[in-house]
C-alpha positions in Angstrom: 84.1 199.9 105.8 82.2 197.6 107.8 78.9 196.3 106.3 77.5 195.0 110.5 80.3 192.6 110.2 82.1 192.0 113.1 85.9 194.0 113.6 88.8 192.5 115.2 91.2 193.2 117.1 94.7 191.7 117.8 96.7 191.2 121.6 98.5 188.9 122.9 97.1 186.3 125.2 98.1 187.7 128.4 96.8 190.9 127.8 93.2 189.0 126.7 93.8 187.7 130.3 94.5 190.9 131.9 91.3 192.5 130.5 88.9 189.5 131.2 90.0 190.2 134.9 89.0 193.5 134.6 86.8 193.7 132.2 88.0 196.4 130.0 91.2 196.5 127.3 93.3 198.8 127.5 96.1 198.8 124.9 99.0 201.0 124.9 97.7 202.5 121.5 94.9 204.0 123.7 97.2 206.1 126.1 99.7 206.8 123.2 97.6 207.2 120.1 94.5 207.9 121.8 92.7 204.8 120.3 92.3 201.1 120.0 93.3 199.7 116.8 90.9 197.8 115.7 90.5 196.0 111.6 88.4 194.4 109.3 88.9 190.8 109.0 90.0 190.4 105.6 92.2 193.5 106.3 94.3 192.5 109.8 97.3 190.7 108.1 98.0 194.2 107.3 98.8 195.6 111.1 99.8 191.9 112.0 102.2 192.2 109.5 103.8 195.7 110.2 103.5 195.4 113.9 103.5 191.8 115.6 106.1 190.3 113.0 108.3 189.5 116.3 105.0 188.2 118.7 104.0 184.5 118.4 100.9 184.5 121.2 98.4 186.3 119.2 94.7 186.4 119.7 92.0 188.0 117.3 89.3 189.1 119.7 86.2 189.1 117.1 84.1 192.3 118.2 80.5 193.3 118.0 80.8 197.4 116.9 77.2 197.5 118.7 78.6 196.6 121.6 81.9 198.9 122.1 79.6 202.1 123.3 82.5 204.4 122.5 83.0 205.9 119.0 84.4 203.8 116.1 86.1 206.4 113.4 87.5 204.9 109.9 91.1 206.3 109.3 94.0 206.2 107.5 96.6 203.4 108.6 100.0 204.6 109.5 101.5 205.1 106.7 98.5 205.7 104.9 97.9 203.2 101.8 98.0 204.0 98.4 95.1 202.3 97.7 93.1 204.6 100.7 92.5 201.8 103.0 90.9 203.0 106.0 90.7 201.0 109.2 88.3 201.5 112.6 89.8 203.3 115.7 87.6 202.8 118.9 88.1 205.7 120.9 87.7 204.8 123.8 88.3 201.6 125.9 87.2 198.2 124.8 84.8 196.4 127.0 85.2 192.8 127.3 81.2 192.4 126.9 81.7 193.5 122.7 83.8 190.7 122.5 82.1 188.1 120.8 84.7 185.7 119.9 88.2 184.8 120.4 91.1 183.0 118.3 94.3 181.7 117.8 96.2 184.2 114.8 99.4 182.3 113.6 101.8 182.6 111.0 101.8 180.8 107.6 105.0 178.8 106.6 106.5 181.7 105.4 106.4 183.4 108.4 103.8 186.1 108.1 100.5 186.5 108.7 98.1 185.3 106.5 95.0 187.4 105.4 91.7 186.0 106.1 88.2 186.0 104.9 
């Protein structure tokens, strides 16, 4: 679990777009899951991996948990890991004020997503 490190979160770069116009972001996981998917740094290859395999216009939003002002529960991904990794689910909106920094996230030669530190 996060130590006061910073989380991330992944999108594309329209949607970073759409939610600096408005100020909020509000991922389809929200409406359908009920929550933002957020991760650990070291940890978002993971997701990247299982989910955006077929998106090449990633960012990774870098976010301050102090600054999200809804509630951040650590769950089980889906499927749940046999090691009992747990990731961060905002539940709520994220407001573009908790994002504290924004990046490029590319795929190695190999064509997945490398894990970072």
């Amino acid at each position: 679990m996060s130590d006061g490190v910073h989380l991330v979160h992944l999108c594309s770069i329209s949607d970073w777009l759409e939610a600096r116009s408005s100020g909020v972001l509000e991922p389809e996981s929200l409406t359908q899951q009920g929550f933002v998917h957020l991760s650990e740094r070291t940890q978002v290859h993971i997701p990247a991996n299982l989910l955006y395999r077929d998106h090449s216009d990633l960012v990774l939003l870098s976010i301050d948990p102090q600054r999200v002002g809804g509630e951040i529960v650590w769950e089980d991904g889906d499927p749940p890991s046999d090691d009992g990794t747990q990731f961060p689910h905002l539940y709520d909106s994220l407001p573009t004020s908790a994002v504290v920094g924004v990046e490029r996230y590319e795929m190695d030669d190999s064509g997945r997503y490398p894990q970072l530190n």
